[in-house]
N, CA, C and O atoms as a GROMACS GRO file, in nm:
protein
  432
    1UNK      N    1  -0.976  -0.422   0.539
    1UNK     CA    2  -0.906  -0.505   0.445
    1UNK      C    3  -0.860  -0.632   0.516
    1UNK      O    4  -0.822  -0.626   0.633
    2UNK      N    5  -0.863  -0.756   0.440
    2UNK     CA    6  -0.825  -0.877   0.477
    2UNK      C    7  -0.659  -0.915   0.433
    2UNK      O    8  -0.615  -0.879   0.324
    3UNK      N    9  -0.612  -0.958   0.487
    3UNK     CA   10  -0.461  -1.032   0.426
    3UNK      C   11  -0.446  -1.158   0.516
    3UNK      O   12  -0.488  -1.175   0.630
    4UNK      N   13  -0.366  -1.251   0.429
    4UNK     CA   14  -0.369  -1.343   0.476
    4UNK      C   15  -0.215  -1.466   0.466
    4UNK      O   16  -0.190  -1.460   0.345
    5UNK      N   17  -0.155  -1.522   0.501
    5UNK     CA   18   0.000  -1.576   0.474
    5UNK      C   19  -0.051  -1.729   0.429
    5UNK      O   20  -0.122  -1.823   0.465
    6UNK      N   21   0.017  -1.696   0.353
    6UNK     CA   22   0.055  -1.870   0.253
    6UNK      C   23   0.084  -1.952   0.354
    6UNK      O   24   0.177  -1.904   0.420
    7UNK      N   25   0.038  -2.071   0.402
    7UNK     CA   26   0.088  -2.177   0.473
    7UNK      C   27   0.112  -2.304   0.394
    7UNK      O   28   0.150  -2.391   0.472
    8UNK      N   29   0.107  -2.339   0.297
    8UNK     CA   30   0.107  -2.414   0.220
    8UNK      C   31   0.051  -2.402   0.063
    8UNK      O   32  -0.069  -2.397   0.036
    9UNK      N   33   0.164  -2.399  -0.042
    9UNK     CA   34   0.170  -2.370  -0.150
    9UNK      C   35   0.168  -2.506  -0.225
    9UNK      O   36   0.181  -2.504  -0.347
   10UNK      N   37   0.157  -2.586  -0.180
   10UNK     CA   38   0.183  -2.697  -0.285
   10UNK      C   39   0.097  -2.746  -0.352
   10UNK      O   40  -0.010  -2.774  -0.298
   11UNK      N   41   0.116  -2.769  -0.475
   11UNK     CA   42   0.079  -2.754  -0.621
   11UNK      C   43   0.031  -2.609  -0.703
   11UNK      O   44  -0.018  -2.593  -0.815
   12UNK      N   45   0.066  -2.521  -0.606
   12UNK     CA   46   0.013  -2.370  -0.648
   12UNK      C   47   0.179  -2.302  -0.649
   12UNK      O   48   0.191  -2.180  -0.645
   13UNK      N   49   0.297  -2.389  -0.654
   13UNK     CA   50   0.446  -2.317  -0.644
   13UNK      C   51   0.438  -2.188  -0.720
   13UNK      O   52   0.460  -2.089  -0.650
   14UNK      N   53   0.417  -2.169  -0.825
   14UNK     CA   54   0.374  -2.060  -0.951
   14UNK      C   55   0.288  -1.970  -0.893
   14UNK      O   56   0.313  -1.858  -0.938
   15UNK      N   57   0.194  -1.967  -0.809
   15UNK     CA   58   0.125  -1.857  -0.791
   15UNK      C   59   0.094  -1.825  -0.658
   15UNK      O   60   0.013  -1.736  -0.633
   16UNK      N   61   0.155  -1.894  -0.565
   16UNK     CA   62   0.128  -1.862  -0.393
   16UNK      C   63   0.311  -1.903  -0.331
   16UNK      O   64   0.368  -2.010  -0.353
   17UNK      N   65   0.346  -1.833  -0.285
   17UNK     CA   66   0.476  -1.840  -0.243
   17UNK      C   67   0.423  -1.850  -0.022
   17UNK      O   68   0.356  -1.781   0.053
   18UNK      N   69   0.516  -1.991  -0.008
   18UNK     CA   70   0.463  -2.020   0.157
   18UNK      C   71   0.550  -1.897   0.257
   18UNK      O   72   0.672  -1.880   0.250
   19UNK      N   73   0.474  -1.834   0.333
   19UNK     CA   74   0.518  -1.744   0.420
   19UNK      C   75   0.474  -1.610   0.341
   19UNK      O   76   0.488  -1.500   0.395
   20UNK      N   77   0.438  -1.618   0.257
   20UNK     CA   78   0.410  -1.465   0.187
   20UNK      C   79   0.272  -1.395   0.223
   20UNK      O   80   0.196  -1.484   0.261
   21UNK      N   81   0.206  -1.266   0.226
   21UNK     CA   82   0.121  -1.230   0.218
   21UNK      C   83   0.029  -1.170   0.116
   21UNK      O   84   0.058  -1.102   0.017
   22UNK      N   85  -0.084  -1.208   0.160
   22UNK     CA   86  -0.155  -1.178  -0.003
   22UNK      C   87  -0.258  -1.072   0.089
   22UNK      O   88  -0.242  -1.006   0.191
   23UNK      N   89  -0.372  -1.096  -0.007
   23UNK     CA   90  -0.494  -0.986   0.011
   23UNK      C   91  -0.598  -1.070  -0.008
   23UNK      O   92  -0.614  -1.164  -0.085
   24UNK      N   93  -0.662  -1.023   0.069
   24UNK     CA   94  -0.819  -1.129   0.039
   24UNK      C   95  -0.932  -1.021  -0.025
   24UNK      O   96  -0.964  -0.918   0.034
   25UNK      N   97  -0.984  -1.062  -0.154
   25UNK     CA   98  -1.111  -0.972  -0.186
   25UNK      C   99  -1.218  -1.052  -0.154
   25UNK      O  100  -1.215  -1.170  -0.116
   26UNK      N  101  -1.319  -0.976  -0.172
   26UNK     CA  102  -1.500  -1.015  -0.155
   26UNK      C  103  -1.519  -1.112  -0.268
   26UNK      O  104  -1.460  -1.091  -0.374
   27UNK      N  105  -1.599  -1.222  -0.254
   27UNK     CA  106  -1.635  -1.284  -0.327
   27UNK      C  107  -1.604  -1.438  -0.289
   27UNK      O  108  -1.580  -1.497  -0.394
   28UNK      N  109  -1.596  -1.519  -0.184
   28UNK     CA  110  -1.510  -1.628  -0.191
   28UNK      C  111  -1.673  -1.714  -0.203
   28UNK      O  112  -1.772  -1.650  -0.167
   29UNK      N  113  -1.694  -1.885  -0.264
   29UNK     CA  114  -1.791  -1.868  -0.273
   29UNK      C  115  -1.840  -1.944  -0.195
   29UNK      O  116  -1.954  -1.986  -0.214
   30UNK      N  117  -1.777  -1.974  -0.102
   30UNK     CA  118  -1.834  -2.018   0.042
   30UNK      C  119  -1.698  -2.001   0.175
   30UNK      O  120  -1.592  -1.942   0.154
   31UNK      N  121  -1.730  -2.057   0.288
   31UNK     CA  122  -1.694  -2.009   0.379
   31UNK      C  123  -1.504  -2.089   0.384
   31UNK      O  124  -1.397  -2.048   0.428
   32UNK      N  125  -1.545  -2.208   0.318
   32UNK     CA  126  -1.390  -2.273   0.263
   32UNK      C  127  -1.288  -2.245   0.145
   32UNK      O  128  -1.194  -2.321   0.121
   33UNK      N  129  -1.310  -2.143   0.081
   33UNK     CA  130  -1.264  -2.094  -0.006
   33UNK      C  131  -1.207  -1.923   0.006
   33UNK      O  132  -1.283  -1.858   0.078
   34UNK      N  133  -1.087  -1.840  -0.051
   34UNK     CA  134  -1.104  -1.738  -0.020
   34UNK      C  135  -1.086  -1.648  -0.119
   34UNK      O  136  -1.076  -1.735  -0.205
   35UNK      N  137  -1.072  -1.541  -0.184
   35UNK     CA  138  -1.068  -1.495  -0.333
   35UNK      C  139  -0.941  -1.418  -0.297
   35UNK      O  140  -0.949  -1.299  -0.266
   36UNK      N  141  -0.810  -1.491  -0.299
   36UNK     CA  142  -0.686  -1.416  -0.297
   36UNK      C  143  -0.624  -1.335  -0.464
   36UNK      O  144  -0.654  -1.375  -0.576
   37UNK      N  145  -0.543  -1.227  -0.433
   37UNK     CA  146  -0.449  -1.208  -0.534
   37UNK      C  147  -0.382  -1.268  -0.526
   37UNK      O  148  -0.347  -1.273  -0.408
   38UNK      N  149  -0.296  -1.372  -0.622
   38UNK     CA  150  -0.184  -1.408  -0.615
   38UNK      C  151  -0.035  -1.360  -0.656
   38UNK      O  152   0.005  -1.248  -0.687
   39UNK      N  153   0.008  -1.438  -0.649
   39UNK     CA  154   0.182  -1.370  -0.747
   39UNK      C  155   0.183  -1.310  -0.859
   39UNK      O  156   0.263  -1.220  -0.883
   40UNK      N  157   0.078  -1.358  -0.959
   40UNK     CA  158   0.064  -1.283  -1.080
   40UNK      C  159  -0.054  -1.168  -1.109
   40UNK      O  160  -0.104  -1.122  -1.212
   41UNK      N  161  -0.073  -1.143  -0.969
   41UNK     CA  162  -0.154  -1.037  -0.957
   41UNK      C  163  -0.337  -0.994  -1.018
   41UNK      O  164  -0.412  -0.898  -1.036
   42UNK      N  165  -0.329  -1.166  -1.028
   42UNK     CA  166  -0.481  -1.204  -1.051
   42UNK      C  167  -0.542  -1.303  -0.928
   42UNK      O  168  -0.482  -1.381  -0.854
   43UNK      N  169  -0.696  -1.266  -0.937
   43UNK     CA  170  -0.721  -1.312  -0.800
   43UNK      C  171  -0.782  -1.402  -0.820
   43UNK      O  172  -0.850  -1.383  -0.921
   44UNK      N  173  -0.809  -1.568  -0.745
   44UNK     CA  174  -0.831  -1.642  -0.773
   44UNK      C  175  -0.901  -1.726  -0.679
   44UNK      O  176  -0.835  -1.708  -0.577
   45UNK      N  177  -1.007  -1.819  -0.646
   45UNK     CA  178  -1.035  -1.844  -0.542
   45UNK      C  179  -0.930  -1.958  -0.478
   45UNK      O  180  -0.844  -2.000  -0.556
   46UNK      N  181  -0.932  -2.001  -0.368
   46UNK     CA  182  -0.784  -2.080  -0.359
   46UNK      C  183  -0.863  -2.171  -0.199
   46UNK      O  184  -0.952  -2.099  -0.153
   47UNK      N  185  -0.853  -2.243  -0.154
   47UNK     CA  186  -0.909  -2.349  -0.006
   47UNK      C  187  -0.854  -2.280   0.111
   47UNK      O  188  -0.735  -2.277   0.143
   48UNK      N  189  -0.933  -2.236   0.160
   48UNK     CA  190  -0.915  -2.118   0.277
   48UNK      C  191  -0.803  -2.198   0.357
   48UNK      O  192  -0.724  -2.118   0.406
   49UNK      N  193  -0.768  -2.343   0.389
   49UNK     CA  194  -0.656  -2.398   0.468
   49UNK      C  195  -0.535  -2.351   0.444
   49UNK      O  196  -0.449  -2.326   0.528
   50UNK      N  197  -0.528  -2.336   0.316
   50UNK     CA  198  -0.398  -2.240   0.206
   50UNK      C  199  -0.339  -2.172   0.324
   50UNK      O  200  -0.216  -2.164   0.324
   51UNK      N  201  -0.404  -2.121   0.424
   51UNK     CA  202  -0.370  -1.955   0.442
   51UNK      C  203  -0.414  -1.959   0.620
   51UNK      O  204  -0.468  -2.049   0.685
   52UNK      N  205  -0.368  -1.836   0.657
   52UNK     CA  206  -0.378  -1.834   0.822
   52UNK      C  207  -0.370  -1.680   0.809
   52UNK      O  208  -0.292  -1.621   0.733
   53UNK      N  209  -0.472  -1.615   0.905
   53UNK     CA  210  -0.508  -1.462   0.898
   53UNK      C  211  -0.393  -1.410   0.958
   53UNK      O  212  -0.316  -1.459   1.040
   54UNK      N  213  -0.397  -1.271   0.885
   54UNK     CA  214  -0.238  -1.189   0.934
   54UNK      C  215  -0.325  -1.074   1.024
   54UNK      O  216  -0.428  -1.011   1.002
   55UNK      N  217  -0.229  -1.081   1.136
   55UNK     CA  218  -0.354  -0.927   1.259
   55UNK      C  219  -0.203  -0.843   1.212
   55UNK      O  220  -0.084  -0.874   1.199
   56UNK      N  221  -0.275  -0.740   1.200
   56UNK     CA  222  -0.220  -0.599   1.232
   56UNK      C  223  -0.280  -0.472   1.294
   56UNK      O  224  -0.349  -0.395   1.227
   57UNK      N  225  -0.255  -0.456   1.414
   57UNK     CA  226  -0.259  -0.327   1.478
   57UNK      C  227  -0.245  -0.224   1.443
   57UNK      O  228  -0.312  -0.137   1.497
   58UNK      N  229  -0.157  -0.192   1.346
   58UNK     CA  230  -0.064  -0.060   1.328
   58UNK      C  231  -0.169  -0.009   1.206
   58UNK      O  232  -0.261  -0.068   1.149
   59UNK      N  233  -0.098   0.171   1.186
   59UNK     CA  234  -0.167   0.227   1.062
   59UNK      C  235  -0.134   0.114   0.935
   59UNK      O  236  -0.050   0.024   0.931
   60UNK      N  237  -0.232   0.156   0.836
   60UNK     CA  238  -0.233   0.098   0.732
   60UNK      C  239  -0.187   0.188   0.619
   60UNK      O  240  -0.207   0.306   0.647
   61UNK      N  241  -0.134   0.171   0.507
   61UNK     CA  242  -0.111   0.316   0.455
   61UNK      C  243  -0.216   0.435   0.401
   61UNK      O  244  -0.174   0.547   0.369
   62UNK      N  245  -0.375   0.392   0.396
   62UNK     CA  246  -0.473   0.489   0.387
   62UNK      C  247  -0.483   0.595   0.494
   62UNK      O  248  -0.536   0.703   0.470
   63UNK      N  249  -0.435   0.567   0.603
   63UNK     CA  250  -0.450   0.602   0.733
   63UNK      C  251  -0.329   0.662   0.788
   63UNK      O  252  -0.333   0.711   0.901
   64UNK      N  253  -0.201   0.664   0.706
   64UNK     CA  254  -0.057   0.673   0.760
   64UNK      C  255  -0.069   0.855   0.668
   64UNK      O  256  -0.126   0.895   0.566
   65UNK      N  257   0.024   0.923   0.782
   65UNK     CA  258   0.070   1.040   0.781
   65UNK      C  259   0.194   1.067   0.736
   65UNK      O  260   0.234   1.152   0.657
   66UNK      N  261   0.261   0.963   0.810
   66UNK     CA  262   0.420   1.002   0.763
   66UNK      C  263   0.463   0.886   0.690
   66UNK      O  264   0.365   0.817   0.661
   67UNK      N  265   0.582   0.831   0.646
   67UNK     CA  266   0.645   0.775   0.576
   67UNK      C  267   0.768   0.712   0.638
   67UNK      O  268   0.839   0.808   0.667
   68UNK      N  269   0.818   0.620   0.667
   68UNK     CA  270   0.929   0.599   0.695
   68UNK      C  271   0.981   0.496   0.685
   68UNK      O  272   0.918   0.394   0.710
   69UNK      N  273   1.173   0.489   0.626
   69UNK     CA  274   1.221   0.340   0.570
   69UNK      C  275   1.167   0.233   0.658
   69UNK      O  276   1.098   0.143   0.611
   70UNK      N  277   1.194   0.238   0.780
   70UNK     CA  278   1.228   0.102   0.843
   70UNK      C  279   1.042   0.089   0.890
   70UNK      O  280   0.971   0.160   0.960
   71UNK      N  281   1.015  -0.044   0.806
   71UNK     CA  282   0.840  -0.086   0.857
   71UNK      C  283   0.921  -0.264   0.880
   71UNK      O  284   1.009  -0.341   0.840
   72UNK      N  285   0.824  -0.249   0.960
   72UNK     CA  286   0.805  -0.411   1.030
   72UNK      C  287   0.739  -0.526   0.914
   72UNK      O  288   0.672  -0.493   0.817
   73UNK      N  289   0.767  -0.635   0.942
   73UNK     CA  290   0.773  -0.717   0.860
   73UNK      C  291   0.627  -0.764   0.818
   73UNK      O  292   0.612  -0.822   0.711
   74UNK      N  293   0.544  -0.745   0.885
   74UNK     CA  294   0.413  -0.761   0.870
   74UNK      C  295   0.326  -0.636   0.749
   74UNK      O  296   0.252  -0.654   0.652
   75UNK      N  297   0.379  -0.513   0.815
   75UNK     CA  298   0.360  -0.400   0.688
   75UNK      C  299   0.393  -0.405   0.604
   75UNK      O  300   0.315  -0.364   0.517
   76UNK      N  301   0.511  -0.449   0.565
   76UNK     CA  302   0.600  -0.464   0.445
   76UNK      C  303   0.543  -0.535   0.383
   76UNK      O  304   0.535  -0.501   0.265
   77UNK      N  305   0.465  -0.689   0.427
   77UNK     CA  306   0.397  -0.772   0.384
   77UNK      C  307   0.270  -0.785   0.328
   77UNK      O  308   0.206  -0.875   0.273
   78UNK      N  309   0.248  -0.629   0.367
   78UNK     CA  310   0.079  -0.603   0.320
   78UNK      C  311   0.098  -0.511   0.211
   78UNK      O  312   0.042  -0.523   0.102
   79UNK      N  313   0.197  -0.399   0.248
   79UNK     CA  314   0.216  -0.307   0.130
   79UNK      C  315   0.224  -0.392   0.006
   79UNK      O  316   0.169  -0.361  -0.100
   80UNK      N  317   0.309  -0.524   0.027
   80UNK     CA  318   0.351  -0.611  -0.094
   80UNK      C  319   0.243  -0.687  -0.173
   80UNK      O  320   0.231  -0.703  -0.295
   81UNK      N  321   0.168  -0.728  -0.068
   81UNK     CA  322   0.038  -0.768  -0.097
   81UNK      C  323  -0.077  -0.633  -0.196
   81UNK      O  324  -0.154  -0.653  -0.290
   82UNK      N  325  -0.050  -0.536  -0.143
   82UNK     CA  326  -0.100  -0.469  -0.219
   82UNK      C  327  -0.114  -0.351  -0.327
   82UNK      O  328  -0.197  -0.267  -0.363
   83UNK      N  329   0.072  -0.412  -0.368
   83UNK     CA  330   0.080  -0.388  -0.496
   83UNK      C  331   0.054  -0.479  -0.599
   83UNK      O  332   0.015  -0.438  -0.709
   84UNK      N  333   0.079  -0.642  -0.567
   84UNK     CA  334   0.056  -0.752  -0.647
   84UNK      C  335  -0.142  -0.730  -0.662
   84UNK      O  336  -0.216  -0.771  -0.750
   85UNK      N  337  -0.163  -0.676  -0.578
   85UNK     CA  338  -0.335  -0.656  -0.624
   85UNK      C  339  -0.377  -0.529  -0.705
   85UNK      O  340  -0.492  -0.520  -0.749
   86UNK      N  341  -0.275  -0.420  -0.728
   86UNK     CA  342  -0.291  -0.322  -0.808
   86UNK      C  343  -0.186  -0.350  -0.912
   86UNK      O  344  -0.141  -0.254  -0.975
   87UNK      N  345  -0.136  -0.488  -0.941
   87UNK     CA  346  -0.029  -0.486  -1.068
   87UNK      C  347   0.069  -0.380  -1.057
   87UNK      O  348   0.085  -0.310  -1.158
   88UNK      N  349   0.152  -0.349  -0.931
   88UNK     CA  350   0.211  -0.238  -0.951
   88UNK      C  351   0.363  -0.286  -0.850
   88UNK      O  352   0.362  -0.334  -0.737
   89UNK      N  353   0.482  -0.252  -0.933
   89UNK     CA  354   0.610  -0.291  -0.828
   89UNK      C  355   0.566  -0.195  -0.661
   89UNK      O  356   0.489  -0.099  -0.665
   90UNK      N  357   0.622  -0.238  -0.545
   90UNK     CA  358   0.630  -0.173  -0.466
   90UNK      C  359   0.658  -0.032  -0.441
   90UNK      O  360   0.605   0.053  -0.369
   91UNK      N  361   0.782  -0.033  -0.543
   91UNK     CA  362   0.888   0.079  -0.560
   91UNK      C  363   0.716   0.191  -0.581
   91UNK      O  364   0.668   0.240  -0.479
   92UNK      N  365   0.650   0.213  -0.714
   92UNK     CA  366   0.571   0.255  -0.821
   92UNK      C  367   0.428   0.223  -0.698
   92UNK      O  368   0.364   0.328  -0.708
   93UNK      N  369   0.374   0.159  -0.622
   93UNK     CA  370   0.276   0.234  -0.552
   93UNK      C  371   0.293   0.319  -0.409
   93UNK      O  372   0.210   0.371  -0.334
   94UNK      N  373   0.407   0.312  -0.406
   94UNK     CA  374   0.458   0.361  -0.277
   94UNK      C  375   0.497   0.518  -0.334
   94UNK      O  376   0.504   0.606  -0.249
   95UNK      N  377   0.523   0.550  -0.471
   95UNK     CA  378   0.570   0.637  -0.535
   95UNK      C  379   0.416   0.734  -0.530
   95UNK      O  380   0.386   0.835  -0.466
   96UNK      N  381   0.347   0.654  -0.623
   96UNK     CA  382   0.213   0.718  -0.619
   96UNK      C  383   0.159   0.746  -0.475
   96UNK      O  384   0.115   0.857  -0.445
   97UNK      N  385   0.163   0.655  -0.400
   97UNK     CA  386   0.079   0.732  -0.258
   97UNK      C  387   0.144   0.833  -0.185
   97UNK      O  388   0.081   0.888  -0.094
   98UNK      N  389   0.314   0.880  -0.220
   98UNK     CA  390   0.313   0.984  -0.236
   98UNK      C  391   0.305   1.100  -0.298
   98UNK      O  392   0.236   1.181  -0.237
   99UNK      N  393   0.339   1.128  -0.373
   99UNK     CA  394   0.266   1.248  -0.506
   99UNK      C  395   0.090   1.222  -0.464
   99UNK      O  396   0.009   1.310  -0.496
  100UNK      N  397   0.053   1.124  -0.407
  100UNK     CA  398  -0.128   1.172  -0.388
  100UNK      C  399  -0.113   1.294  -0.232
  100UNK      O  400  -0.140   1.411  -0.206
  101UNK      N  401  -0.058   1.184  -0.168
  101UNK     CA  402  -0.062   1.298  -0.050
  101UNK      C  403   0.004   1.432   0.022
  101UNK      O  404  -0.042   1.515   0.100
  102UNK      N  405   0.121   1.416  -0.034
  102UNK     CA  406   0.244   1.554  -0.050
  102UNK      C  407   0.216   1.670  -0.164
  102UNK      O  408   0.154   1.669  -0.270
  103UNK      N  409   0.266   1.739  -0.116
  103UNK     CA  410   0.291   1.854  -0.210
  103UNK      C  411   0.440   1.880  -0.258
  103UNK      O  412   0.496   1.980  -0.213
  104UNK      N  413   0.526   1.772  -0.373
  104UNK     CA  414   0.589   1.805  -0.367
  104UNK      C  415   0.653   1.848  -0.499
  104UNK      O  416   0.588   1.819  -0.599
  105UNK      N  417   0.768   1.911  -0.517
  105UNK     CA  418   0.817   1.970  -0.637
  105UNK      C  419   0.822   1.850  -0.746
  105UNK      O  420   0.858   1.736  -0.718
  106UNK      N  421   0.783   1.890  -0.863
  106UNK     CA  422   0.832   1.797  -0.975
  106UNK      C  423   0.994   1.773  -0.983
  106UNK      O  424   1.079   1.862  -0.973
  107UNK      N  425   1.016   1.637  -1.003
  107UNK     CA  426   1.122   1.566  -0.967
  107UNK      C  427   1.202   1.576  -0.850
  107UNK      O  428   1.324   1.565  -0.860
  108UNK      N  429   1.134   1.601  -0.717
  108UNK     CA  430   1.236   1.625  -0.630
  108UNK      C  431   1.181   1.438  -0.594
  108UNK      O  432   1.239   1.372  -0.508
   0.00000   0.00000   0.00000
């Protein structure tokens, strides 16, 4: 998976917030362009300068075992990124990827 930080939002204030992280999908239609989700959780192609690649080392949550409050600011930034690409609050996919991978009691 690609993600990538807003470096410049201007004239896009409404749909790219500067310092934020998005998600990059397949499809950009050349090498200057990139097919981000934006704020409103539609993806759009946008001038690859927009943006500066985000590295992350760490698990991703397909790959994560455990769960825990305190994530670094870069994770936080991707999880966020990729709820605005599944239309879903943070709270509500973080909910679902647990109930996929736990076994746990109804309403606990």
């Amino acid at each position: 998976m690609n993600y990538v930080r807003c470096i410049n939002n201007q004239g896009y204030e409404a749909s790219l917030t500067a310092g934020m992280v998005y998600k990059v999908l397949p499809g950009g239609s050349d090498k200057t362009s990139l097919r981000v989700v934006d704020n409103e959780g539609e993806d759009y192609l946008y001038d690859a300068s927009r943006f500066e690649p985000v590295e992350y080392s760490g698990p991703l949550p397909d790959s994560m075992e455990n769960l825990t409050i305190r994530l670094d600011p870069v994770l936080k930034s991707i999880i966020h990124a990729e709820a605005l690409a599944a239309q879903k609050s943070v709270s509500a996919l973080l909910r679902e990827w647990i109930d996929e991978r736990l076994d746990l009691p109804v309403g606990a």
